[in-house]
MOPAC internal coordinates of N, CA, C and O (Angstrom, degrees):
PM7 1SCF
backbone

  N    0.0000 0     0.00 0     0.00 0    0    0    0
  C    1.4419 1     0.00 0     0.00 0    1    0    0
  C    1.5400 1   110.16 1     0.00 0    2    1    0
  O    1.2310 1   120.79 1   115.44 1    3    2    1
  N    1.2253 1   116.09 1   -64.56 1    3    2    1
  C    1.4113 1   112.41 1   149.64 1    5    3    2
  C    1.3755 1   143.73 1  -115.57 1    6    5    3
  O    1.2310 1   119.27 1    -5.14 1    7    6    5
  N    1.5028 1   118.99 1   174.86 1    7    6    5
  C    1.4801 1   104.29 1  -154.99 1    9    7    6
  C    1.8204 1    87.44 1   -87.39 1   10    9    7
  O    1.2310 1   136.34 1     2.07 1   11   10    9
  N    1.6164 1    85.98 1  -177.93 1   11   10    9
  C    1.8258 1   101.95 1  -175.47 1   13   11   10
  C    1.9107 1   115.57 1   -69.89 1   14   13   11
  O    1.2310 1   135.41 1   158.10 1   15   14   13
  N    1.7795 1    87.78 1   -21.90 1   15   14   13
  C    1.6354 1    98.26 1  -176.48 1   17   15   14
  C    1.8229 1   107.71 1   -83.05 1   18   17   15
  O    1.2310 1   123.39 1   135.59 1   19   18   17
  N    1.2915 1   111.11 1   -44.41 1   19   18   17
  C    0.9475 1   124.96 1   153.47 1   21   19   18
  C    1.5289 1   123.74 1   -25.89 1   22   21   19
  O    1.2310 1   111.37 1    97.08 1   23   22   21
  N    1.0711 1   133.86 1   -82.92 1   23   22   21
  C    1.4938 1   134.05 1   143.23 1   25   23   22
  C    1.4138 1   135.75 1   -25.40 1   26   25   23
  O    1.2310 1   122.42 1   132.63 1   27   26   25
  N    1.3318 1   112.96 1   -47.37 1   27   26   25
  C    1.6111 1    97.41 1   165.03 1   29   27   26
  C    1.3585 1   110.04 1   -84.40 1   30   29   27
  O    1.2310 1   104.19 1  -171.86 1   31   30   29
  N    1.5093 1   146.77 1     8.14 1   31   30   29
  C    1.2293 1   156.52 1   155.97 1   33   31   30
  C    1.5852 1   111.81 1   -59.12 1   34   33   31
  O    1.2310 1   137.74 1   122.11 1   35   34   33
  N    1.4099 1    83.23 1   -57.89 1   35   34   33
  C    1.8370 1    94.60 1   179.33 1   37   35   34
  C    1.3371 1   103.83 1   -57.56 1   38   37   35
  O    1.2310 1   114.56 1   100.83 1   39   38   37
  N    1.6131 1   127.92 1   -79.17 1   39   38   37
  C    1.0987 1   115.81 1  -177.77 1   41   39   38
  C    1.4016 1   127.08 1   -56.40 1   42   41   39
  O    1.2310 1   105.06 1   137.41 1   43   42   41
  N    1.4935 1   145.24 1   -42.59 1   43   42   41
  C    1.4318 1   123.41 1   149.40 1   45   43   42
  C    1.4551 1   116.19 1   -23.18 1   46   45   43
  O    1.2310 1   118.37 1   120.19 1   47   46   45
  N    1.3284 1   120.72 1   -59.81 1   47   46   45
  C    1.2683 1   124.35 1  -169.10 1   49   47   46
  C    1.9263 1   122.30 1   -35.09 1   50   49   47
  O    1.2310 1   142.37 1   135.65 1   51   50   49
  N    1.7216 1    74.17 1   -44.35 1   51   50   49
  C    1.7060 1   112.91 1  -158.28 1   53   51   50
  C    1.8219 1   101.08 1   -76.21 1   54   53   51
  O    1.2310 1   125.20 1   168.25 1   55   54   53
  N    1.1668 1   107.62 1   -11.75 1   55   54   53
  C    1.8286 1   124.07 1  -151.59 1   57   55   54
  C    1.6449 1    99.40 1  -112.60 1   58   57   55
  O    1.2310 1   130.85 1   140.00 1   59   58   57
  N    1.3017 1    96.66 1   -40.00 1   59   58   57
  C    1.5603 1   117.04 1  -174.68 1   61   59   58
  C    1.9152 1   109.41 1   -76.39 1   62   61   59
  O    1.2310 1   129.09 1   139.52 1   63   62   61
  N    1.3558 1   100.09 1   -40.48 1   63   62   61
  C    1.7030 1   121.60 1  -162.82 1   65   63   62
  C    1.6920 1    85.31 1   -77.87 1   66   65   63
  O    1.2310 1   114.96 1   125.33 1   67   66   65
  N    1.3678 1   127.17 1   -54.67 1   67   66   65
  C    1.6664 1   106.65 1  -165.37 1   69   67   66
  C    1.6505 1   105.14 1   -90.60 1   70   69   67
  O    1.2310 1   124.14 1   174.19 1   71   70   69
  N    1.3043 1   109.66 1    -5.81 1   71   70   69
  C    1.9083 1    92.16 1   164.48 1   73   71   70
  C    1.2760 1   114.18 1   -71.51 1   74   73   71
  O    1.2310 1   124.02 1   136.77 1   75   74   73
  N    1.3122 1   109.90 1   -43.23 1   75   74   73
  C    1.7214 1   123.75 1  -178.03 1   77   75   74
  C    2.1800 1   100.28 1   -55.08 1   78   77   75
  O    1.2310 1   126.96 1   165.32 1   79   78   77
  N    0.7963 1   104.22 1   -14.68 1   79   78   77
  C    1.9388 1   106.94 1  -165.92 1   81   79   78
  C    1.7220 1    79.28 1  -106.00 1   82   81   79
  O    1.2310 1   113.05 1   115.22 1   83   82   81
  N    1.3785 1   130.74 1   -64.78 1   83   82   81
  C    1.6316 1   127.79 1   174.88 1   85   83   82
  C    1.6406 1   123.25 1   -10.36 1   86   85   83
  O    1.2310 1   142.74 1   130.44 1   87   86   85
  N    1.9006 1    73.45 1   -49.56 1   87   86   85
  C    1.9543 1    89.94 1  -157.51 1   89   87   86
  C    1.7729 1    87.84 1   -83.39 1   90   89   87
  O    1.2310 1   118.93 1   108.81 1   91   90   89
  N    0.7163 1   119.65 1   -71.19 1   91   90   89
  C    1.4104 1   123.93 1  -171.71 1   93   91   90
  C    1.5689 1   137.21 1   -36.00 1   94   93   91
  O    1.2310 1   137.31 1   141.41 1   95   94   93
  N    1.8922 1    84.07 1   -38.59 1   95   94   93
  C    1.5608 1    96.78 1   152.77 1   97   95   94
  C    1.6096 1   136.13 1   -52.32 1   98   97   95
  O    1.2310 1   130.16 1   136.90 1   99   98   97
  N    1.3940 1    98.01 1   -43.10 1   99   98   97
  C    1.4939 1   124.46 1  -154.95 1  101   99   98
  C    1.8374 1    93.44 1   -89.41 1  102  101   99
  O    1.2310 1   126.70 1   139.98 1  103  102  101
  N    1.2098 1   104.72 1   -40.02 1  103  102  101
  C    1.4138 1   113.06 1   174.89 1  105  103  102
  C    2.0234 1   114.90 1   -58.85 1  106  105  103
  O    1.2310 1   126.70 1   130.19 1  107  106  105
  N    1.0687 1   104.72 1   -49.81 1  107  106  105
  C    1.0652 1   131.66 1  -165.41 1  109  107  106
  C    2.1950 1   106.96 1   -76.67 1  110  109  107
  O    1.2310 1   131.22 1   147.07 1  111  110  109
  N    1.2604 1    95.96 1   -32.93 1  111  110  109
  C    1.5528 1   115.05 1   178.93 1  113  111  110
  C    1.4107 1   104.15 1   -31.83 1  114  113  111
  O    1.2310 1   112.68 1    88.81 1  115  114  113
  N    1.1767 1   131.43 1   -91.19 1  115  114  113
  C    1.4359 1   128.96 1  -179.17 1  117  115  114
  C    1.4876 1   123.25 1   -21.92 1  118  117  115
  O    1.2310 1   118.67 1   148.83 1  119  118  117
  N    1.1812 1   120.14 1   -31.17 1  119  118  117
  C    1.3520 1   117.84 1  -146.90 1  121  119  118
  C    1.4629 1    85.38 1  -102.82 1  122  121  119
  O    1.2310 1   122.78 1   133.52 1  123  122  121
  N    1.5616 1   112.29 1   -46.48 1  123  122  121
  C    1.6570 1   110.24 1   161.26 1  125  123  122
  C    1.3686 1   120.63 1   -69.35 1  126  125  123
  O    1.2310 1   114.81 1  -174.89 1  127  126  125
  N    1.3896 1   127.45 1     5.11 1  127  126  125
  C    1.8184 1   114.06 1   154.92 1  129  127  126
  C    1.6144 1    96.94 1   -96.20 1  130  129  127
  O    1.2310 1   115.72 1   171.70 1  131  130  129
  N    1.2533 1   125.72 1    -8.30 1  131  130  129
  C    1.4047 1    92.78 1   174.83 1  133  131  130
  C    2.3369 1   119.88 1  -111.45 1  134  133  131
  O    1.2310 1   130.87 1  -174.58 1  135  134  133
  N    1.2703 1    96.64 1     5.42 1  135  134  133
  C    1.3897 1   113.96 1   179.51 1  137  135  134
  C    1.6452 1    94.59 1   -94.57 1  138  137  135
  O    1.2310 1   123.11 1   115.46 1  139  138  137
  N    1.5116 1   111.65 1   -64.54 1  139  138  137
  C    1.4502 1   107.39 1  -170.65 1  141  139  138
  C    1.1371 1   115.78 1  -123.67 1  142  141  139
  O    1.2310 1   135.51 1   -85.48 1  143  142  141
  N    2.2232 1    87.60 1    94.52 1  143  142  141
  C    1.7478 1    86.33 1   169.40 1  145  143  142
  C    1.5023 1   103.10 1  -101.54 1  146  145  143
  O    1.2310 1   100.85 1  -169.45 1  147  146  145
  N    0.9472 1   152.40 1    10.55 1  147  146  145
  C    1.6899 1   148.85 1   178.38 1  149  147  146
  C    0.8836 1   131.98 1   -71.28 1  150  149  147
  O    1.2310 1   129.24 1   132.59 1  151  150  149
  N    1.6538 1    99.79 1   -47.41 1  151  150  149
  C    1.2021 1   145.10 1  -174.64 1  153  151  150
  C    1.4204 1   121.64 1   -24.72 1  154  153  151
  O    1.2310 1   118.43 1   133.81 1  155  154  153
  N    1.6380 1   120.60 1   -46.19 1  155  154  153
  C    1.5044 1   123.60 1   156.07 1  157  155  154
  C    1.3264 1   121.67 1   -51.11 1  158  157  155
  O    1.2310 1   124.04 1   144.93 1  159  158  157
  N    1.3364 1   109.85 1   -35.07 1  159  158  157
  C    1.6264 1   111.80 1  -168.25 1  161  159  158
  C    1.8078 1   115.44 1   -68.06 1  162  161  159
  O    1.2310 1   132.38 1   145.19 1  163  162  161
  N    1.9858 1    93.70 1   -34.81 1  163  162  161
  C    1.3519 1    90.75 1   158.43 1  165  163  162
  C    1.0655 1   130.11 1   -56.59 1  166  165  163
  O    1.2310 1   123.11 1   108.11 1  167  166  165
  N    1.2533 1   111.65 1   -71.89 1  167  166  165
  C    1.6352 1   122.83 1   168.49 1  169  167  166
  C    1.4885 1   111.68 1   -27.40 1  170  169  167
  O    1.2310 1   109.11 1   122.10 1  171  170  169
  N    1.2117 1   138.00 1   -57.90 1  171  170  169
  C    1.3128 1   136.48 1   175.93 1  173  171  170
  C    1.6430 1   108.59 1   -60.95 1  174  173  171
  O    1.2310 1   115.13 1   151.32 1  175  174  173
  N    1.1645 1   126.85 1   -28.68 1  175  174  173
  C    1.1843 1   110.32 1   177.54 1  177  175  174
  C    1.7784 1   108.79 1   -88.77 1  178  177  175
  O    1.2310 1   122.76 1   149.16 1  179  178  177
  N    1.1258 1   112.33 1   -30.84 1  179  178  177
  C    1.5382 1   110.38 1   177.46 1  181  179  178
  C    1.6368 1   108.50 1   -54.66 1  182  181  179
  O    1.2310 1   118.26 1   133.84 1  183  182  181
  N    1.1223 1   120.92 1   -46.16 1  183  182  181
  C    1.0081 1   147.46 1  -161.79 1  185  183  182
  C    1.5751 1    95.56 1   -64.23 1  186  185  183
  O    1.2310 1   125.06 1   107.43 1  187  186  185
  N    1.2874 1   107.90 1   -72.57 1  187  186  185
  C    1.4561 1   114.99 1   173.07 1  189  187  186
  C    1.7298 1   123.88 1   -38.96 1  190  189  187
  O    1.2310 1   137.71 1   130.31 1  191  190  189
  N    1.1311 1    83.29 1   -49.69 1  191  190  189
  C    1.8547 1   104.59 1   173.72 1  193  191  190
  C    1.3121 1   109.53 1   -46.31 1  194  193  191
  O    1.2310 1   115.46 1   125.02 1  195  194  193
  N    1.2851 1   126.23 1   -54.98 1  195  194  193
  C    1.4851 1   139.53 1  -163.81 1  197  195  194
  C    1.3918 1   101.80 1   -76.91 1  198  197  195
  O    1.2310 1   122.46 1   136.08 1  199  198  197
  N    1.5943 1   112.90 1   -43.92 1  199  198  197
  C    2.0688 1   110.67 1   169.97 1  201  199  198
  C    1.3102 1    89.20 1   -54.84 1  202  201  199
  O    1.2310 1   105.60 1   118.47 1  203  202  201
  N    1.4031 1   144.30 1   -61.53 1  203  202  201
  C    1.1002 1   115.48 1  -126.07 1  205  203  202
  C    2.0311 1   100.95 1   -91.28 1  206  205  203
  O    1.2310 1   120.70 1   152.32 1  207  206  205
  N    1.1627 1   116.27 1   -27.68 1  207  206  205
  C    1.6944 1   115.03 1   156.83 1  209  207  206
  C    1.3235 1   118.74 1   -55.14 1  210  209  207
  O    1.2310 1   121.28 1   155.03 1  211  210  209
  N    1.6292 1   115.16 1   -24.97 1  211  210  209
  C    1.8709 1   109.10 1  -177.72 1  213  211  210
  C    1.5914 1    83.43 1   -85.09 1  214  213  211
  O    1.2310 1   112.04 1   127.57 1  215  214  213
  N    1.3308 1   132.62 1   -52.43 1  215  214  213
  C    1.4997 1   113.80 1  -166.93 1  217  215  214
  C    1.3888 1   113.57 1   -59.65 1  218  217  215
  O    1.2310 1   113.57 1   144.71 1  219  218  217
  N    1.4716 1   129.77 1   -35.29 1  219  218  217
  C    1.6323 1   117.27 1   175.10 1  221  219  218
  C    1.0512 1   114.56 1   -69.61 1  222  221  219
  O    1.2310 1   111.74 1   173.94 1  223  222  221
  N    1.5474 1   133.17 1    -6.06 1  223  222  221
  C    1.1902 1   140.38 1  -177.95 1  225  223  222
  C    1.7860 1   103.85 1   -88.97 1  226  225  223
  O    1.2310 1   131.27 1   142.61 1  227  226  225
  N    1.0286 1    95.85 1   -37.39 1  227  226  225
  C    1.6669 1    93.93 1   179.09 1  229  227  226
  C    1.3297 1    99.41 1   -81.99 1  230  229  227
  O    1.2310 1   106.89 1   124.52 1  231  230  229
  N    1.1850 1   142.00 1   -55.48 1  231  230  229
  C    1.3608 1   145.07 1  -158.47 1  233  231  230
  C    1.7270 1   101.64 1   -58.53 1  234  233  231
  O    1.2310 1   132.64 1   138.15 1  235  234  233
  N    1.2895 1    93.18 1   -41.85 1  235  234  233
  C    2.0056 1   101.46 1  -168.28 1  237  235  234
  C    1.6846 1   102.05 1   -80.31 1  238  237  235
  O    1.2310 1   114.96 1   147.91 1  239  238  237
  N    1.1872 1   127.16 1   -32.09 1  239  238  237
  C    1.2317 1   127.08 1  -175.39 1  241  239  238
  C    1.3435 1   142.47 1   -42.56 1  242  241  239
  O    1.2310 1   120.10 1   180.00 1  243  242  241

């Protein structure tokens, strides 16, 4: 399906693409502890929200 060059392309590619997201993250960190500090609480409540529609869904079923 694919060739041998092909494949170690992909994976370099693939090796290369999440250091570049690593660095950028880590770079970028500060500026996201001081824009988004809430930000969990959403997430925890979305999160919560969605248990609590799968549990009426089980309960009502």
């Amino acid at each position: 399906m694919f060739s041998k060059g092909q494949m170690v392309f992909g994976v370099l590619f693939a090796i290369a693409f999440i250091l570049v997201l690593i660095k950028m993250y880590k770079k970028d960190l500060n500026l996201h502890k001081t824009h988004y500090k809430g930000v969990l609480w959403v997430l925890l409540a979305f999160l919560g929200f969605i248990g609590f529609i799968v549990a009426i869904k089980v309960v009502f079923k």
